[in-house]
VODOLO-600104 format. One record per atom (N, C-alpha, C, O): residue number from 1; atom name; x, y, z; residue in three letters. Coordinates in steps of 0.1 Angstrom, whole numbers. Layout:
BEGIN
+-----+----+-------+-------+-------+-----+
!   k !  a !  east ! north !    up !   r !
+-----+----+-------+-------+-------+-----+
! NUM ! CA !     X !     Y !     Z ! ALA !
...
+-----+----+-------+-------+-------+-----+
END
This chain:
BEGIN
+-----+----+-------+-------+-------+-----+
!   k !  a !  east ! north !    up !   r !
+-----+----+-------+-------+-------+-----+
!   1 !  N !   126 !   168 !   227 ! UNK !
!   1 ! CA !   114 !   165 !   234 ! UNK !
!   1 !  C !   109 !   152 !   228 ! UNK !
!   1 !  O !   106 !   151 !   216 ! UNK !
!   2 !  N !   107 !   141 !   236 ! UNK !
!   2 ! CA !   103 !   127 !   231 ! UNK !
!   2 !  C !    89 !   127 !   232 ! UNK !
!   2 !  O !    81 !   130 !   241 ! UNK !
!   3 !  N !    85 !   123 !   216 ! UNK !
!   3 ! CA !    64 !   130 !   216 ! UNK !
!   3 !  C !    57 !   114 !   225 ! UNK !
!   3 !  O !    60 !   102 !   224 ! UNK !
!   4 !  N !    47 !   118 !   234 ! UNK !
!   4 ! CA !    38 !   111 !   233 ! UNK !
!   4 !  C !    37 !    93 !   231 ! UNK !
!   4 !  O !    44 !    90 !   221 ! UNK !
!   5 !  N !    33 !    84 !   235 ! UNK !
!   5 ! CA !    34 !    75 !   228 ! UNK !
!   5 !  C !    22 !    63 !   237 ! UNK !
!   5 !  O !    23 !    60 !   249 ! UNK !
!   6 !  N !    13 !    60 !   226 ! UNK !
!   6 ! CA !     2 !    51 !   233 ! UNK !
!   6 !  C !     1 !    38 !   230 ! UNK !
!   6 !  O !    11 !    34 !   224 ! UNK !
!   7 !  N !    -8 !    30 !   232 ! UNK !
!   7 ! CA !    -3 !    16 !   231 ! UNK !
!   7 !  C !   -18 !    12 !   228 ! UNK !
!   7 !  O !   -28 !    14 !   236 ! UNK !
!   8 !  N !   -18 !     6 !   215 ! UNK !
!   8 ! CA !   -40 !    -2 !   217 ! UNK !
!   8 !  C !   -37 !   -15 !   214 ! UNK !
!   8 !  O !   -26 !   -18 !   211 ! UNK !
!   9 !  N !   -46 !   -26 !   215 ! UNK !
!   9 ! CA !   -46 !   -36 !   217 ! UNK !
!   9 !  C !   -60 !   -36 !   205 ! UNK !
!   9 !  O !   -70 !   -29 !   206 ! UNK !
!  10 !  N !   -57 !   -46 !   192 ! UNK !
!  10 ! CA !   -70 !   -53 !   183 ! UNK !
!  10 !  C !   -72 !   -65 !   180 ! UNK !
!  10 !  O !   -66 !   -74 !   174 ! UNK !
!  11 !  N !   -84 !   -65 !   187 ! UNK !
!  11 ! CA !   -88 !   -84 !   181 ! UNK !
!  11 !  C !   -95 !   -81 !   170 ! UNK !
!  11 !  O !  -104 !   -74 !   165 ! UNK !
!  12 !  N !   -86 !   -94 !   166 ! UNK !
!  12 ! CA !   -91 !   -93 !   150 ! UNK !
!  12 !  C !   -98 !  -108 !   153 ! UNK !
!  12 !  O !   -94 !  -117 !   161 ! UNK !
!  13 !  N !  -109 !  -107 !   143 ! UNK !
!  13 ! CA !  -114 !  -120 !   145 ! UNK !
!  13 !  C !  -113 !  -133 !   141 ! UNK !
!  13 !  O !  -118 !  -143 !   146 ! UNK !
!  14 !  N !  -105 !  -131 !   126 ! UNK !
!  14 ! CA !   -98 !  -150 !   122 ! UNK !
!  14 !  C !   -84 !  -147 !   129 ! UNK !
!  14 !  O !   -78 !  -136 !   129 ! UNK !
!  15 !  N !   -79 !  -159 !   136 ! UNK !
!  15 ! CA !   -69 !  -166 !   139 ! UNK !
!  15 !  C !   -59 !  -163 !   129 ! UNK !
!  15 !  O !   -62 !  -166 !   118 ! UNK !
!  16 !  N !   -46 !  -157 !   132 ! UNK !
!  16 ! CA !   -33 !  -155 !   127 ! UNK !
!  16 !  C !   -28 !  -165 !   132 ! UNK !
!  16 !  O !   -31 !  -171 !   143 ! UNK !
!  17 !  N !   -17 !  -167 !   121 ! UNK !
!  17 ! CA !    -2 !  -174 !   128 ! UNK !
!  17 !  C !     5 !  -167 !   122 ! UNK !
!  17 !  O !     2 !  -155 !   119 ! UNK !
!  18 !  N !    19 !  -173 !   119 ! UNK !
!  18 ! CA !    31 !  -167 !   115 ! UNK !
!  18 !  C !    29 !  -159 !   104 ! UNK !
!  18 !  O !    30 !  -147 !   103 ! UNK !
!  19 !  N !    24 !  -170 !    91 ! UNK !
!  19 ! CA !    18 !  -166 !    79 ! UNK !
!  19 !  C !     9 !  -158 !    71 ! UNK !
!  19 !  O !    10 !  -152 !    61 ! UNK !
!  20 !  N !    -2 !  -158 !    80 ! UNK !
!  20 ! CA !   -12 !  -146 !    75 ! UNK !
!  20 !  C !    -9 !  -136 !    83 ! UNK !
!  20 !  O !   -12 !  -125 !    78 ! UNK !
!  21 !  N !    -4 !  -136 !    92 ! UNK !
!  21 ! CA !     3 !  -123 !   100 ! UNK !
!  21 !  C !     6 !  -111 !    92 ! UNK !
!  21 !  O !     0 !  -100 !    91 ! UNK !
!  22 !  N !    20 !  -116 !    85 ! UNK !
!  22 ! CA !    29 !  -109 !    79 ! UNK !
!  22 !  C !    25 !  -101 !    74 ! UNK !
!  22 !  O !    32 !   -91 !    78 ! UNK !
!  23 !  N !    11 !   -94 !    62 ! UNK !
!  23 ! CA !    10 !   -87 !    55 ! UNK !
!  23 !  C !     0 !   -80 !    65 ! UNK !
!  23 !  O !     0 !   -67 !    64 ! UNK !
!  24 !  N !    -7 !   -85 !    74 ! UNK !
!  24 ! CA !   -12 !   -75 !    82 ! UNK !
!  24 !  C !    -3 !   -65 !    89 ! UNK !
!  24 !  O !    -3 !   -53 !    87 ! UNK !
!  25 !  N !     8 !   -71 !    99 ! UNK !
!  25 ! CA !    14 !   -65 !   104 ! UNK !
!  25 !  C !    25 !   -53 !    94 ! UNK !
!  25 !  O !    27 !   -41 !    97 ! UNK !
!  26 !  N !    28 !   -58 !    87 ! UNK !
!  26 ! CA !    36 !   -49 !    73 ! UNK !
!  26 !  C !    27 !   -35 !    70 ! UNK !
!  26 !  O !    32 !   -24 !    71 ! UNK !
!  27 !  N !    13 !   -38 !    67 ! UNK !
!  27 ! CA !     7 !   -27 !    68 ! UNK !
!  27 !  C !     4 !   -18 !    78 ! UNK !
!  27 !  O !     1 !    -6 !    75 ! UNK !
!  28 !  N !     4 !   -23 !    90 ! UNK !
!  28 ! CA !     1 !   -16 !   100 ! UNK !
!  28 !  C !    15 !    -8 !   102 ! UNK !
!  28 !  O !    16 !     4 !   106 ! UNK !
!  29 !  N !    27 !   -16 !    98 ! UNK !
!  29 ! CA !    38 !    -4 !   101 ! UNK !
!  29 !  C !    40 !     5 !    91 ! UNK !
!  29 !  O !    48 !    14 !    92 ! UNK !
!  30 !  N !    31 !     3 !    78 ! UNK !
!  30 ! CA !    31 !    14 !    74 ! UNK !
!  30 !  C !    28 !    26 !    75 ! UNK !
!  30 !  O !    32 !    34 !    66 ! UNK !
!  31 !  N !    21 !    29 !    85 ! UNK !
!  31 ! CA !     8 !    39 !    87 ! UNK !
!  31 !  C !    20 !    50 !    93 ! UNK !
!  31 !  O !    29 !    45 !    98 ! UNK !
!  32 !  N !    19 !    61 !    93 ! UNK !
!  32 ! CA !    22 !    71 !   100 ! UNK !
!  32 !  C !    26 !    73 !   118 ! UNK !
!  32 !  O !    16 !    73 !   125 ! UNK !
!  33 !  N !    34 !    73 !   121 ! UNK !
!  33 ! CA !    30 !    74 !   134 ! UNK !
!  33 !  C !    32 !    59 !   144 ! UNK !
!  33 !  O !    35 !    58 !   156 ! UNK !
!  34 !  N !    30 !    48 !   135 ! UNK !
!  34 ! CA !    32 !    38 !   142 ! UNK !
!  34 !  C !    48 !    36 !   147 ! UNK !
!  34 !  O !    57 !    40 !   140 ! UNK !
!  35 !  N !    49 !    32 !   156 ! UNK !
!  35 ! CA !    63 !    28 !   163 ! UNK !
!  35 !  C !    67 !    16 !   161 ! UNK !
!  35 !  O !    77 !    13 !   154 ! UNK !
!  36 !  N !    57 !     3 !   169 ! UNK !
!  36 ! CA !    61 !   -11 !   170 ! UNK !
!  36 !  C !    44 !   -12 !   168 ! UNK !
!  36 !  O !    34 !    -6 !   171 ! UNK !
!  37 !  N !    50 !   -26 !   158 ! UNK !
!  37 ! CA !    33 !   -37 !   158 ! UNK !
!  37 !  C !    37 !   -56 !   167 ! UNK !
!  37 !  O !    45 !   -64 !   163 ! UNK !
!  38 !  N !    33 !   -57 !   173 ! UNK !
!  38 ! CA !    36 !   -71 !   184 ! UNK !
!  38 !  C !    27 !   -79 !   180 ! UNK !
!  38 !  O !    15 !   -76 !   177 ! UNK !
!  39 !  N !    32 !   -91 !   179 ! UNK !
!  39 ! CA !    21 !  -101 !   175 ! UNK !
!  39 !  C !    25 !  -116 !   179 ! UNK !
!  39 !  O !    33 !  -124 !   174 ! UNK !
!  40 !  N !    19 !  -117 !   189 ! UNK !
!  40 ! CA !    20 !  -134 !   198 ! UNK !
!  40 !  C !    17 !  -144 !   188 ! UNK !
!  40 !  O !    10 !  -139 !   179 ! UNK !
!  41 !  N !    19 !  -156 !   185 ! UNK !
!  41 ! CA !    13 !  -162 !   174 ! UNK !
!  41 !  C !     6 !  -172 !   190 ! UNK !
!  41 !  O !    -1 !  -181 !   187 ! UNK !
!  42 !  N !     9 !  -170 !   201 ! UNK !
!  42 ! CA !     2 !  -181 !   216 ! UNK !
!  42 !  C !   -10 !  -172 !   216 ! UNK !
!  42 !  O !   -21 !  -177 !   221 ! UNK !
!  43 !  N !    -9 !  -159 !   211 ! UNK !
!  43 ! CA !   -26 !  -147 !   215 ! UNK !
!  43 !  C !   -29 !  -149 !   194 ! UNK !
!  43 !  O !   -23 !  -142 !   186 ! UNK !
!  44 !  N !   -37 !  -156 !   192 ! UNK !
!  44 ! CA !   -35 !  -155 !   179 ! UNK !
!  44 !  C !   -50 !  -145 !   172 ! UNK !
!  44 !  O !   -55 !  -144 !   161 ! UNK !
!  45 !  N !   -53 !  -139 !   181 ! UNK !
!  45 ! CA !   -64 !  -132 !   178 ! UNK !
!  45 !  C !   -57 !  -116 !   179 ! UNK !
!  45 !  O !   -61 !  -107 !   171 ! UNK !
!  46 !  N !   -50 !  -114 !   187 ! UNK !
!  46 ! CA !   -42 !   -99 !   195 ! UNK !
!  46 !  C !   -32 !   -91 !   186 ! UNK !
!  46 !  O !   -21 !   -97 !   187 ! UNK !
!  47 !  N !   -30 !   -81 !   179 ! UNK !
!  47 ! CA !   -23 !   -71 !   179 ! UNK !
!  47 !  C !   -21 !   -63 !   182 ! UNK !
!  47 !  O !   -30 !   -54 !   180 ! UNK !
!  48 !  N !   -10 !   -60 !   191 ! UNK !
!  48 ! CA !    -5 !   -49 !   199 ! UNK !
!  48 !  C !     2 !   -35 !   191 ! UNK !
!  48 !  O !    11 !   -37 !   183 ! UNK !
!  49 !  N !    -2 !   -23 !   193 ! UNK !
!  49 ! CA !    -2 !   -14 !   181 ! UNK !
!  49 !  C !     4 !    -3 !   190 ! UNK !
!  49 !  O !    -3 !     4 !   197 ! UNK !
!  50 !  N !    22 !    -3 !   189 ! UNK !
!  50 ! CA !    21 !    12 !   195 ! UNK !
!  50 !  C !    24 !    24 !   190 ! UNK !
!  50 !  O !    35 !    23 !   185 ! UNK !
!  51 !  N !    20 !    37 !   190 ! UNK !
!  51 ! CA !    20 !    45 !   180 ! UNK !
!  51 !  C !    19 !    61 !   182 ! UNK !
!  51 !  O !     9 !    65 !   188 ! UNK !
!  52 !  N !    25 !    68 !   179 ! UNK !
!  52 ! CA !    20 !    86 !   181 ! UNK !
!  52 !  C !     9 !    94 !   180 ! UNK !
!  52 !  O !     4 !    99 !   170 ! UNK !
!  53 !  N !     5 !    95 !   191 ! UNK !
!  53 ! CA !   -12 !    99 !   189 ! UNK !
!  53 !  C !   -15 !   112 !   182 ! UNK !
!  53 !  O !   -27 !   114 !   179 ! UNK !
!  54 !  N !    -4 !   120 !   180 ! UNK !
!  54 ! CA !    -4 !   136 !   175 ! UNK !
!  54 !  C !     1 !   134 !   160 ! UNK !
!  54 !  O !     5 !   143 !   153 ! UNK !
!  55 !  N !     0 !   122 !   156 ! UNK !
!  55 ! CA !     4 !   117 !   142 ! UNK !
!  55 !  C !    -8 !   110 !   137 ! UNK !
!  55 !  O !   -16 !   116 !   129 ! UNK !
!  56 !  N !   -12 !    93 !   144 ! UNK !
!  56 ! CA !   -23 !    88 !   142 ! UNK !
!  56 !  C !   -32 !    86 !   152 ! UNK !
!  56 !  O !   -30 !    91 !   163 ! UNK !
!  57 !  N !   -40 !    78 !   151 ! UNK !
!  57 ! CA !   -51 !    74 !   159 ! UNK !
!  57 !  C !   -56 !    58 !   158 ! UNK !
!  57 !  O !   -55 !    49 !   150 ! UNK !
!  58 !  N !   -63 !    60 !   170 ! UNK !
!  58 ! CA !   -65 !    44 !   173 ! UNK !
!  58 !  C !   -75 !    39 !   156 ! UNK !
!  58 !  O !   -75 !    29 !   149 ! UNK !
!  59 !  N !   -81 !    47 !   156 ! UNK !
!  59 ! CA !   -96 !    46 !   143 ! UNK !
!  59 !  C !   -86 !    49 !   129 ! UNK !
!  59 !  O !   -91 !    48 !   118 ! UNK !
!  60 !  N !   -78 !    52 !   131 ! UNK !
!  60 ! CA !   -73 !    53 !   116 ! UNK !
!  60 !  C !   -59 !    33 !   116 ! UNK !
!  60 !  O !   -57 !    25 !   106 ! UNK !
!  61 !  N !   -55 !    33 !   129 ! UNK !
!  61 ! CA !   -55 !    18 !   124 ! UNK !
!  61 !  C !   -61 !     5 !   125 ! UNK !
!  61 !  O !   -60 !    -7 !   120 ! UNK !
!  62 !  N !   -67 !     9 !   130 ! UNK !
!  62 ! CA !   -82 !     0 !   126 ! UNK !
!  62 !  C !   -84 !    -1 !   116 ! UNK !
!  62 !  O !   -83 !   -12 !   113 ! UNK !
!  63 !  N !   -90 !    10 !   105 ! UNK !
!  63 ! CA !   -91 !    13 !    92 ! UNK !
!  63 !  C !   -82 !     6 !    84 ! UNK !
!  63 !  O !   -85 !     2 !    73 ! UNK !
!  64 !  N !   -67 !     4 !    88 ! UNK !
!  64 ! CA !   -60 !    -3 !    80 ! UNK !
!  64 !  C !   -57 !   -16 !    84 ! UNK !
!  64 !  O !   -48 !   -22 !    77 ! UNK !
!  65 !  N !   -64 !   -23 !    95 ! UNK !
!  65 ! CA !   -65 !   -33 !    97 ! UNK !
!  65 !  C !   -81 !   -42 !    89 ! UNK !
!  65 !  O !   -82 !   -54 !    87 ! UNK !
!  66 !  N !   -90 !   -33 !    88 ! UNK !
!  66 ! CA !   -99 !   -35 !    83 ! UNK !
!  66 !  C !  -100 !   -33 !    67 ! UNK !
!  66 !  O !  -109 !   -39 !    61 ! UNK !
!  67 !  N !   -91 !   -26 !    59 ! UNK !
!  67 ! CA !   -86 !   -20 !    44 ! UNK !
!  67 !  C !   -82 !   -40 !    45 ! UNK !
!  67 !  O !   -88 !   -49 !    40 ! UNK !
!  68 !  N !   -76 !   -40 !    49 ! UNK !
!  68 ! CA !   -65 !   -58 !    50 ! UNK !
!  68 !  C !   -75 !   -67 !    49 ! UNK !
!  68 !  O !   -73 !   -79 !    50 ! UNK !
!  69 !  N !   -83 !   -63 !    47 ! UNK !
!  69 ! CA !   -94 !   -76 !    46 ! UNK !
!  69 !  C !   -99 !   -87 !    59 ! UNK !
!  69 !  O !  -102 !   -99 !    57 ! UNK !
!  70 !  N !   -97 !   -79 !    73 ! UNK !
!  70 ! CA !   -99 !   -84 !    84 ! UNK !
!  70 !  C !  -109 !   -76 !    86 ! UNK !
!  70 !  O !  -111 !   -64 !    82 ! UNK !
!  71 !  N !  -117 !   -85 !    94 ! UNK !
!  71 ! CA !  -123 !   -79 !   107 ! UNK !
!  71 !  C !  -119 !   -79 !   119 ! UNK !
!  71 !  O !  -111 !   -88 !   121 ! UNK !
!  72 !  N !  -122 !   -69 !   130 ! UNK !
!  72 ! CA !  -118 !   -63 !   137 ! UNK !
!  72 !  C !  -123 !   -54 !   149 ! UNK !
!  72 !  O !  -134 !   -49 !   149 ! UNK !
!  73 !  N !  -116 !   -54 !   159 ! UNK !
!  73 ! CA !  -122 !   -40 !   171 ! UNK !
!  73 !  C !  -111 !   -39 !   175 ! UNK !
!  73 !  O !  -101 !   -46 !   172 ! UNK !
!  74 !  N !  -114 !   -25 !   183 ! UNK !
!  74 ! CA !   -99 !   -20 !   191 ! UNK !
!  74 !  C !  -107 !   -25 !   204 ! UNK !
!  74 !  O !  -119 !   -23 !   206 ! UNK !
!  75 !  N !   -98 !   -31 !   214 ! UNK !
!  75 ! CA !  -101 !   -33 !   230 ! UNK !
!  75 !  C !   -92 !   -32 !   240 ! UNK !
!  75 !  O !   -92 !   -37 !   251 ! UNK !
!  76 !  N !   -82 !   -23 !   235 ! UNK !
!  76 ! CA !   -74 !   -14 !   245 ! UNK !
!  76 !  C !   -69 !    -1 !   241 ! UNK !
!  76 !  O !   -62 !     2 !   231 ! UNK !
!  77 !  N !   -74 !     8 !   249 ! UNK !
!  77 ! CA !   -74 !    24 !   243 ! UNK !
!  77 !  C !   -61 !    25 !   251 ! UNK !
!  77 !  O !   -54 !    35 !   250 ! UNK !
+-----+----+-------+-------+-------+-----+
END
């Protein structure tokens, strides 16, 4: 049985490129549950987060996007 799988969208609000990317995104694939983390350096505000909702949640990577020393919102549930 293939579990579940949702997709959120976070603007974070300093400008990523390639560089400051990296350790955000690194962390976000740490998290439990995450599948893929997407990151346009053309959308340089956008991380795309897709992940197991019966594992984690939209508010818990947030929290690890915000732990990272960003600020942040989720704006696609």
């Amino acid at each position: 049985m293939i579990a579940s799988q949702v997709e959120v969208v976070i603007h974070v609000n300093s400008a990523l490129d390639e560089g400051t990317s990296g350790p955000l995104l690194t962390c976000l694939r740490e998290i439990p549950g995450v599948i893929q983390v997407s990151f346009d350096p053309k959308q340089e505000h956008l991380v795309v987060v897709q992940y197991q909702p019966n594992i984690t949640s939209s508010k818990e990577l947030l929290q690890g996007v915000l732990k990272s020393g960003h600020q942040a919102q989720l704006i696609g549930l």
